[in-house]
KEVEXBA-724341 format. One line per 2 residues: number of its first residue (from 0); for each residue x, y, z of N, C-alpha, C. Coordinates in Angstrom, 2 decimals, decimal comma. Atoms other than C-alpha are relative to their C-alpha. Layout:
REM residues N
NUM	X Y Z X Y Z X Y Z  ... $
***
This chain:
REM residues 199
0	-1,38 -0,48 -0,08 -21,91 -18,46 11,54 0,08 1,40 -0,59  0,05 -0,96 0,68 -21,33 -15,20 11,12 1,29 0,88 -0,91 $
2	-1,30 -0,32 1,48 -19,65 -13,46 8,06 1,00 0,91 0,53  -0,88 -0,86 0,24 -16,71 -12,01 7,88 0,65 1,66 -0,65 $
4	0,52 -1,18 0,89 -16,71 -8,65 7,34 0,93 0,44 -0,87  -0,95 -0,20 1,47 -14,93 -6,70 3,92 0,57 1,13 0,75 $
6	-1,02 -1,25 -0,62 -12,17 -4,55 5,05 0,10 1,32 -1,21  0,46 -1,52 0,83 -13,05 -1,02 3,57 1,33 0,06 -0,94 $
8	-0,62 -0,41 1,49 -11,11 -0,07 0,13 0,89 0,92 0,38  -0,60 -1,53 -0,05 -8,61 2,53 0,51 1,02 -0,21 -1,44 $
10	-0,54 0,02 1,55 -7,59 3,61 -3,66 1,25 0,66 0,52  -0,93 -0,64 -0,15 -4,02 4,77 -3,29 0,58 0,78 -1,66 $
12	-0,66 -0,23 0,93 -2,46 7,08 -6,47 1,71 0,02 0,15  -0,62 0,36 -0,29 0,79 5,72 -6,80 1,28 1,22 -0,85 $
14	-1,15 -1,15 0,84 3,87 9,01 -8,02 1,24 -0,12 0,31  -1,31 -0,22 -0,15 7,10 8,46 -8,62 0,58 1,70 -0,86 $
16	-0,84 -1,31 0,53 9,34 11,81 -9,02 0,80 -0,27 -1,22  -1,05 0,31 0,87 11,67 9,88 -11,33 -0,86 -0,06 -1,13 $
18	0,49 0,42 1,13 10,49 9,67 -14,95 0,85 -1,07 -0,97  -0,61 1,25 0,48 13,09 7,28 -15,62 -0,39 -1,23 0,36 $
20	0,50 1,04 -0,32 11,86 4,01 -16,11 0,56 -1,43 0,86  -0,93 0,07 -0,15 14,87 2,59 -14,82 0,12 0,13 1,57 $
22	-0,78 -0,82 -0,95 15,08 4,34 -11,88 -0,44 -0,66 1,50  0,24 0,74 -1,35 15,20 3,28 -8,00 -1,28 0,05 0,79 $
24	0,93 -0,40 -0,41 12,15 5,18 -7,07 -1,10 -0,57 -0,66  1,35 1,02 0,90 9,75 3,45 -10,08 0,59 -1,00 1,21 $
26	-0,05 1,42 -0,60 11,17 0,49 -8,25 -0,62 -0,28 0,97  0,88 -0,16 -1,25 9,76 1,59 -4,89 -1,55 -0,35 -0,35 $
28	1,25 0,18 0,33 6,40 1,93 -6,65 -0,15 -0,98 -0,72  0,22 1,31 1,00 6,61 -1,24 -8,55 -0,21 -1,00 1,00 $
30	-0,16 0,71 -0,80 7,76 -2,89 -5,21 -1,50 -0,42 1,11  1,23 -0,45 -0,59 4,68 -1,24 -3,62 -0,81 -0,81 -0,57 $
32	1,10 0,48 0,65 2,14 -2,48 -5,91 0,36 -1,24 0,06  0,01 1,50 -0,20 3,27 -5,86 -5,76 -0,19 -0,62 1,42 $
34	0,15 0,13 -1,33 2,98 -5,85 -1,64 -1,25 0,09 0,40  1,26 -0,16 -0,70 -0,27 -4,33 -1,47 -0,70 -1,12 -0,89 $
36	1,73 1,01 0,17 -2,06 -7,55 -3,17 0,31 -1,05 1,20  -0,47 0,27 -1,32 -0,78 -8,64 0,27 -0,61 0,27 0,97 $
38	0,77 -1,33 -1,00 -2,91 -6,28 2,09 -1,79 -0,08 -0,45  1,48 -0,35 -0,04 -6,60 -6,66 2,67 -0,08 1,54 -0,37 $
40	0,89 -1,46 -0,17 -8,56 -3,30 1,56 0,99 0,58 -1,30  -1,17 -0,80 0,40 -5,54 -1,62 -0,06 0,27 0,31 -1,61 $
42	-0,43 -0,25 1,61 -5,27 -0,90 -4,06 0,68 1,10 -0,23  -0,93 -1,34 0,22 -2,35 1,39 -5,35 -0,23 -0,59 -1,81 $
44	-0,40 -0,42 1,21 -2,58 2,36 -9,21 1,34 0,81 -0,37  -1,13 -0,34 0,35 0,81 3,67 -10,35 -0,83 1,07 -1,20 $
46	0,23 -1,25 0,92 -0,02 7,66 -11,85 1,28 0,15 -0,94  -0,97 -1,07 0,46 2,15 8,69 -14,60 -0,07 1,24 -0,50 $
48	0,17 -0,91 0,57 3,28 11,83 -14,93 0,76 0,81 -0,65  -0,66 -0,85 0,75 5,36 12,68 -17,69 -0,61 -0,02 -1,41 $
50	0,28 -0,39 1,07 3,19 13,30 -20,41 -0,78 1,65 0,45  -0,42 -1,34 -0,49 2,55 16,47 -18,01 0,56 1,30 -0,94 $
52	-0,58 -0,86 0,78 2,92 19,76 -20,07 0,64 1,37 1,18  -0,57 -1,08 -0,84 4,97 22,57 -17,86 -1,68 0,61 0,60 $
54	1,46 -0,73 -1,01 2,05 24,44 -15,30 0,34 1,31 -1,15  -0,01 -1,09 0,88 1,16 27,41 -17,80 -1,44 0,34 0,04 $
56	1,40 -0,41 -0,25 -2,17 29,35 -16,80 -0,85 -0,10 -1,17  0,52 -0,22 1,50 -2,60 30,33 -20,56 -0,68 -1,47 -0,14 $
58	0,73 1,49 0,44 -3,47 26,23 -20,92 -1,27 -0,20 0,68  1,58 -0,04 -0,54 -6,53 26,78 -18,59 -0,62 0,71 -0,96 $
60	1,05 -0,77 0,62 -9,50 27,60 -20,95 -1,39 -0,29 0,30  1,30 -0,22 -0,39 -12,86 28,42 -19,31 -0,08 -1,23 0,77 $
62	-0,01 0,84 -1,32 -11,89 26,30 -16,43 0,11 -1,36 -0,21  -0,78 1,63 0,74 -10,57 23,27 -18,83 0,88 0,01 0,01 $
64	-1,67 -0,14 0,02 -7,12 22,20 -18,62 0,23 -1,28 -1,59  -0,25 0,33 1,44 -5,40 20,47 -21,59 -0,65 -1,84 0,30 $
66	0,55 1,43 -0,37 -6,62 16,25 -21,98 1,23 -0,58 0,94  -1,30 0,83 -0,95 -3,34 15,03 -20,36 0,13 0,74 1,57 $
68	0,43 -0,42 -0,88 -3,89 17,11 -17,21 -1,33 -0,11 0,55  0,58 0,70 -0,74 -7,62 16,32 -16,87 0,19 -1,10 0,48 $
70	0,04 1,53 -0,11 -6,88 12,55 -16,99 1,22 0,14 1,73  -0,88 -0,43 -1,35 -3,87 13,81 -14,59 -1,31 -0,28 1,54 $
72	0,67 -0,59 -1,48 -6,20 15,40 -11,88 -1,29 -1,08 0,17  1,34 0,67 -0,35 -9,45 12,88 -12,28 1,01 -1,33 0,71 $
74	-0,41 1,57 -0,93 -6,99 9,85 -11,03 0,49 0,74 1,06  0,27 -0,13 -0,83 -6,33 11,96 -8,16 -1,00 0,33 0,50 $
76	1,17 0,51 -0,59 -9,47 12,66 -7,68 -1,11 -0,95 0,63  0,48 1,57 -0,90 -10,64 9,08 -7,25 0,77 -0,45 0,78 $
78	-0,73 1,35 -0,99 -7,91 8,10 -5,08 -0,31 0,79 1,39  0,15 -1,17 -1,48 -8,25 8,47 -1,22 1,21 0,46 0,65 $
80	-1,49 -0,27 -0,86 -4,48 8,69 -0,40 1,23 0,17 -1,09  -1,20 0,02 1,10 -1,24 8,96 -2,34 1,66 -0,38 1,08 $
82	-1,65 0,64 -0,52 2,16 7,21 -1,95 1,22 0,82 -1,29  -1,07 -1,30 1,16 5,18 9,93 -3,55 0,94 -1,18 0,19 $
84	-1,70 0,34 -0,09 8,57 8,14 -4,59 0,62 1,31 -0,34  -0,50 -1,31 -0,05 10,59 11,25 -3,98 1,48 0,18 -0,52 $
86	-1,04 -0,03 0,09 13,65 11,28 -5,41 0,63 1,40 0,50  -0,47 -1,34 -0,21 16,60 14,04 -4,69 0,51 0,40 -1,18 $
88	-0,79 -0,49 1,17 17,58 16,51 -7,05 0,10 1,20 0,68  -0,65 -0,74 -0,29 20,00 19,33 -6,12 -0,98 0,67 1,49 $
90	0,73 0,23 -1,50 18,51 18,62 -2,11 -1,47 0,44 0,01  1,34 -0,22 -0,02 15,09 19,05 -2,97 -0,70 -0,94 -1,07 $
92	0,92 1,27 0,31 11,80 17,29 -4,72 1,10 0,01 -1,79  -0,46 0,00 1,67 12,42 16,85 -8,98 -1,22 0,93 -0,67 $
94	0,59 -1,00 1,15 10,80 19,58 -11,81 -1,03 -1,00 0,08  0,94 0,45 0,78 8,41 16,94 -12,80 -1,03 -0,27 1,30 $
96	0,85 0,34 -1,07 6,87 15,86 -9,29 -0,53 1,44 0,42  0,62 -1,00 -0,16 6,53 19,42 -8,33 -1,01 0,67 -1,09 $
98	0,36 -0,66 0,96 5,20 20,56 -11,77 -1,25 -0,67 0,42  1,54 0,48 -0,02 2,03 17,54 -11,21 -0,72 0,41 1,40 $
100	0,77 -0,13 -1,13 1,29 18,52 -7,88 -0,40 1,58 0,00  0,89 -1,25 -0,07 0,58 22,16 -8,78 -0,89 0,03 -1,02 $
102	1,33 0,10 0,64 -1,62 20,82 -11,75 -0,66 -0,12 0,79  1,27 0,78 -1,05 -3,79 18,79 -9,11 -0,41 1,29 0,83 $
104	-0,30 -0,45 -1,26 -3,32 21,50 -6,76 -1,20 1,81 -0,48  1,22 -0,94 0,13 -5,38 24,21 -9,08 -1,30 -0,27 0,28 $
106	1,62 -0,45 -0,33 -8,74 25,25 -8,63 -1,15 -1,17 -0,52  -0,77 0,12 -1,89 -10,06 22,98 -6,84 0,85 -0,99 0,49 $
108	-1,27 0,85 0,07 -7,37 21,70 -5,66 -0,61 -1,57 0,80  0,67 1,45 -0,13 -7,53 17,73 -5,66 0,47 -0,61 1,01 $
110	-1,04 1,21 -1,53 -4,86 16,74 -2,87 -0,47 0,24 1,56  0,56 -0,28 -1,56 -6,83 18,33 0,25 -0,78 -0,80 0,48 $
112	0,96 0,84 -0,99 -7,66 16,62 3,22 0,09 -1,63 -0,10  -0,29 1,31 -0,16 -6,31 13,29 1,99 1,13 -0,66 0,16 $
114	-0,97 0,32 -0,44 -3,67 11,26 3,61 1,02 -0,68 -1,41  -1,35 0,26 0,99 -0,04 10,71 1,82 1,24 -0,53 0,64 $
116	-0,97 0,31 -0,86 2,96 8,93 2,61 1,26 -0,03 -1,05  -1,13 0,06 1,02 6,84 9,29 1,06 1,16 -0,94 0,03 $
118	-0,85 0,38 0,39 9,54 7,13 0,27 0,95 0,23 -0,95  -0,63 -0,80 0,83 12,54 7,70 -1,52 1,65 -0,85 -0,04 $
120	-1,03 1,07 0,38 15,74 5,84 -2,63 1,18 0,96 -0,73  -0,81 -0,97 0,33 19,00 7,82 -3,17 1,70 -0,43 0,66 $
122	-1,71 0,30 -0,56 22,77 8,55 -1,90 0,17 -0,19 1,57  -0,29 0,21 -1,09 24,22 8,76 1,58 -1,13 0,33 0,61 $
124	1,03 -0,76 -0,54 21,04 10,60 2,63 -1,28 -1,06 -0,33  1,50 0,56 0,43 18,38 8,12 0,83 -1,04 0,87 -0,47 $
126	1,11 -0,49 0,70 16,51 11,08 -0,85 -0,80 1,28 1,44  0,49 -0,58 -0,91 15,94 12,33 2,70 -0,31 1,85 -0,35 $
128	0,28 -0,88 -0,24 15,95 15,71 1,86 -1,51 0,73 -1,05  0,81 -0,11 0,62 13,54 15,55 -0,94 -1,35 -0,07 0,86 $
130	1,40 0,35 -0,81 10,95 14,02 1,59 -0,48 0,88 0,90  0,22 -1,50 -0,58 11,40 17,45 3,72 -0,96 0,46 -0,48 $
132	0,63 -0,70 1,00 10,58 19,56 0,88 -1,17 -0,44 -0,34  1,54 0,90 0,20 7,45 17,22 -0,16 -0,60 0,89 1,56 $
134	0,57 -0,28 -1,30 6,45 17,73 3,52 -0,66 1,28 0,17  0,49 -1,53 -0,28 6,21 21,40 3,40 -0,80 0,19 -1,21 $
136	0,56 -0,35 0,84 4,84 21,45 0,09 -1,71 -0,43 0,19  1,23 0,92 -0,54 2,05 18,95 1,74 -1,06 1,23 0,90 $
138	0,16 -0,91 -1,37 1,25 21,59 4,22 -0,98 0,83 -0,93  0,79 -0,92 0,15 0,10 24,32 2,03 -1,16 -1,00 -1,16 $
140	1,07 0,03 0,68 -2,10 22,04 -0,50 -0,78 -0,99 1,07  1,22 0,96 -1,10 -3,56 20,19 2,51 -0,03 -1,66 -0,11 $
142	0,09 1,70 0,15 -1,99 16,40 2,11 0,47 0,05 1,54  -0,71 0,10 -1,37 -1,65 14,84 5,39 0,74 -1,59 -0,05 $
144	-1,16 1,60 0,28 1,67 12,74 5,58 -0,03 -0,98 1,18  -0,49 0,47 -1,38 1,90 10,15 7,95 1,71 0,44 0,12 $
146	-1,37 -0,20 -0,81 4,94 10,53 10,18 1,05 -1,03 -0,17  -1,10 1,03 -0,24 6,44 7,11 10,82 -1,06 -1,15 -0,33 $
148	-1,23 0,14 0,16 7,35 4,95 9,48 0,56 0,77 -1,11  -0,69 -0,52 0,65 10,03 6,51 7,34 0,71 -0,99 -0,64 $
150	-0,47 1,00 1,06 11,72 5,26 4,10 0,74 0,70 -0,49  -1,19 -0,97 0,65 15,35 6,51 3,24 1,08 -1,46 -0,69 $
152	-0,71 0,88 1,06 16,53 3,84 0,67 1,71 0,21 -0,47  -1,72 -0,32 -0,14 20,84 4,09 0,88 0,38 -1,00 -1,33 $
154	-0,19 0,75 1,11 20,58 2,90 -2,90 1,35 -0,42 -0,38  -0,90 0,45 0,89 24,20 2,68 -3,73 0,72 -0,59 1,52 $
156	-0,60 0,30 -0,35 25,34 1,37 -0,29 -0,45 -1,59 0,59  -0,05 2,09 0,01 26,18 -2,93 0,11 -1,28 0,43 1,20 $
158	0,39 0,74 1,01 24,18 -4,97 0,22 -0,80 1,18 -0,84  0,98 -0,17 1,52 22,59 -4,28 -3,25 -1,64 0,01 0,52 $
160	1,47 0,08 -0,68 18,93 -2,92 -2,35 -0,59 -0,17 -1,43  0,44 0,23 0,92 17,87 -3,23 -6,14 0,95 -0,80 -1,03 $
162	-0,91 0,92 1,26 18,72 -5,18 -9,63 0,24 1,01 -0,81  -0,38 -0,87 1,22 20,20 -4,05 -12,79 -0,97 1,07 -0,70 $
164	1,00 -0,63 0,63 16,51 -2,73 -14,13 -0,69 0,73 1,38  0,63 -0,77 -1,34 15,56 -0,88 -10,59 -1,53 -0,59 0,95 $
166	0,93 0,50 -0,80 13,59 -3,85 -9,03 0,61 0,21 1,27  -0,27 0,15 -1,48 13,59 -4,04 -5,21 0,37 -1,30 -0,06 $
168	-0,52 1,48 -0,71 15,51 -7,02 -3,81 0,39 0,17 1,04  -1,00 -0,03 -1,43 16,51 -6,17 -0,70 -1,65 -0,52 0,81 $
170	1,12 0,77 -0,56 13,65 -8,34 1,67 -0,22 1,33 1,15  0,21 -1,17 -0,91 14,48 -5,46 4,58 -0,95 0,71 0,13 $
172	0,78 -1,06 0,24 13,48 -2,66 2,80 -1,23 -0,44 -0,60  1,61 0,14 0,25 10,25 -4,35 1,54 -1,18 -0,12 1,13 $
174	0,39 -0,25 -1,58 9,23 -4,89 4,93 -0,33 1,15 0,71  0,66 -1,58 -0,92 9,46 -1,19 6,03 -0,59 0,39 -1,43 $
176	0,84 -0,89 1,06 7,90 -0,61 2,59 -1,59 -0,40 0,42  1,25 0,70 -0,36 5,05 -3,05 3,86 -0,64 0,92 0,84 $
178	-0,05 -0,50 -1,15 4,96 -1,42 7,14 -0,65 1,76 -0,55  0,12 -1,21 0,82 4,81 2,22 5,23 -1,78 -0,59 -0,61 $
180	1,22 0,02 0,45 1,55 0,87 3,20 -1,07 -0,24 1,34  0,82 0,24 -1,26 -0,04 -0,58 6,52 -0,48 1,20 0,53 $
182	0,68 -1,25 -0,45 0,01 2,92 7,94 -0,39 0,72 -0,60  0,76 -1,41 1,10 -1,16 5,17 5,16 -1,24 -0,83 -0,38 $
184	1,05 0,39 -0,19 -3,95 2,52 5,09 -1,20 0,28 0,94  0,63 -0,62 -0,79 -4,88 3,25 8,55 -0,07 0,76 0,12 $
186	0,43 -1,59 -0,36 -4,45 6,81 8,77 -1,33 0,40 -0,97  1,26 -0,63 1,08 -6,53 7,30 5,30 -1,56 -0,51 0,24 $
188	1,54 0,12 -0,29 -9,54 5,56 6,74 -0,07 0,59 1,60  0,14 -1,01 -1,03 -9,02 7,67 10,19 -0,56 1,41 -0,56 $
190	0,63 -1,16 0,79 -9,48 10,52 7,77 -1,16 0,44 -0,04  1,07 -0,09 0,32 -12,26 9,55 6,51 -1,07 -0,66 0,99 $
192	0,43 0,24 -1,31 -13,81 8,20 9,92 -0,92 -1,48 -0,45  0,52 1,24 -0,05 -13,99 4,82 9,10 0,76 -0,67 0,96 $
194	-0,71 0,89 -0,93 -12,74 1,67 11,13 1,50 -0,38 -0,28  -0,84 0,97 0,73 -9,49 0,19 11,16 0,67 -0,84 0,15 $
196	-0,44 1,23 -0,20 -9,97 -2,90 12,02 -0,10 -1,07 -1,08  -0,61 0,38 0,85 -8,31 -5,26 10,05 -0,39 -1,86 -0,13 $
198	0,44 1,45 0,35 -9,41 -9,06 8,72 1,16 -1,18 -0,13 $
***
């Protein structure tokens, strides 16, 4: 009888924009990580990054960055893909998500050439415009986003898509969150020109 084969690994680094612990977007990535032990192949670690010190060149010394920025950039370095929770702030990404992606993004930069996908949980819009801005920012350090499916979380409108502490409860939106990990699974081993057929 023959074996069953092991559906290839794909490490995901898991970034929420929000640094509130609280907040709708951790929830996305909390929601996430609890879906993908659902998912043959698939592991998401949850990055944090607000012990992040402001991007300040002066903190590069002889091509070292401070300890809380290596540790930063080596967990994107091991991952093969990244999942952003994007929140909006004044129609674009948040200070703190942009600030880690131009650590990673120095010399050499860690986010090229590997697939990324965004979600985002917000007002009438769902964050939508944050996930723009990401998009273009994707462009020049070389992340490639999947397209579709898309995730615009209409956090404050009925039904209730989260609880009091910013879990996911809405069954819907876990579904297109599912759906969302499925494809940044397959694209990131298209990337990397593996198979992706599935067990």
């Amino acid at each position: 009888m023959a074996a069953i084969p092991t559906p290839p690994i794909v490490k995901v680094a898991a970034i929420s924009g929000s640094l509130n612990k609280g907040s709708f977007n951790r929830g996305l990535i909390r929601a996430a990580i609890e879906i993908s032990k659902s998912i043959n192949g698939l592991e998401i670690e949850y990055v944090d990054i607000s012990p992040l010190p402001l991007l300040n060149t002066d903190l590069e010394v002889n091509g070292t960055y401070p300890p809380a920025v290596e540790a930063f950039r080596q967990k994107i370095l091991a991952a093969d893909c990244f999942l952003f929770a994007s929140p909006e702030y004044n129609f674009s990404v948040t200070g703190p998500l942009k600030n880690a992606i131009d650590w990673a993004s120095r010399p050499p930069n860690l986010w090229a050439d590997k697939a990324g996908a965004i979600v985002s949980a917000g007002g009438s819009f769902g964050g939508g415009r944050s996930q723009y801005h990401l998009r273009q920012i994707g462009v020049f350090v070389d992340i490639h986003f999947i397209n579709k499916p898309e995730l615009f979380v209409q956090a404050f409108h009925p039904p209730a898509k989260f609880d009091s502490v910013g879990n996911l409860i809405d069954d819907s939106t876990r579904e297109k969150l599912k759906e969302i990990l499925l494809s940044l699974y397959a694209f990131s081993l298209r990337l990397q020109g593996k198979s992706t057929q599935r067990v």
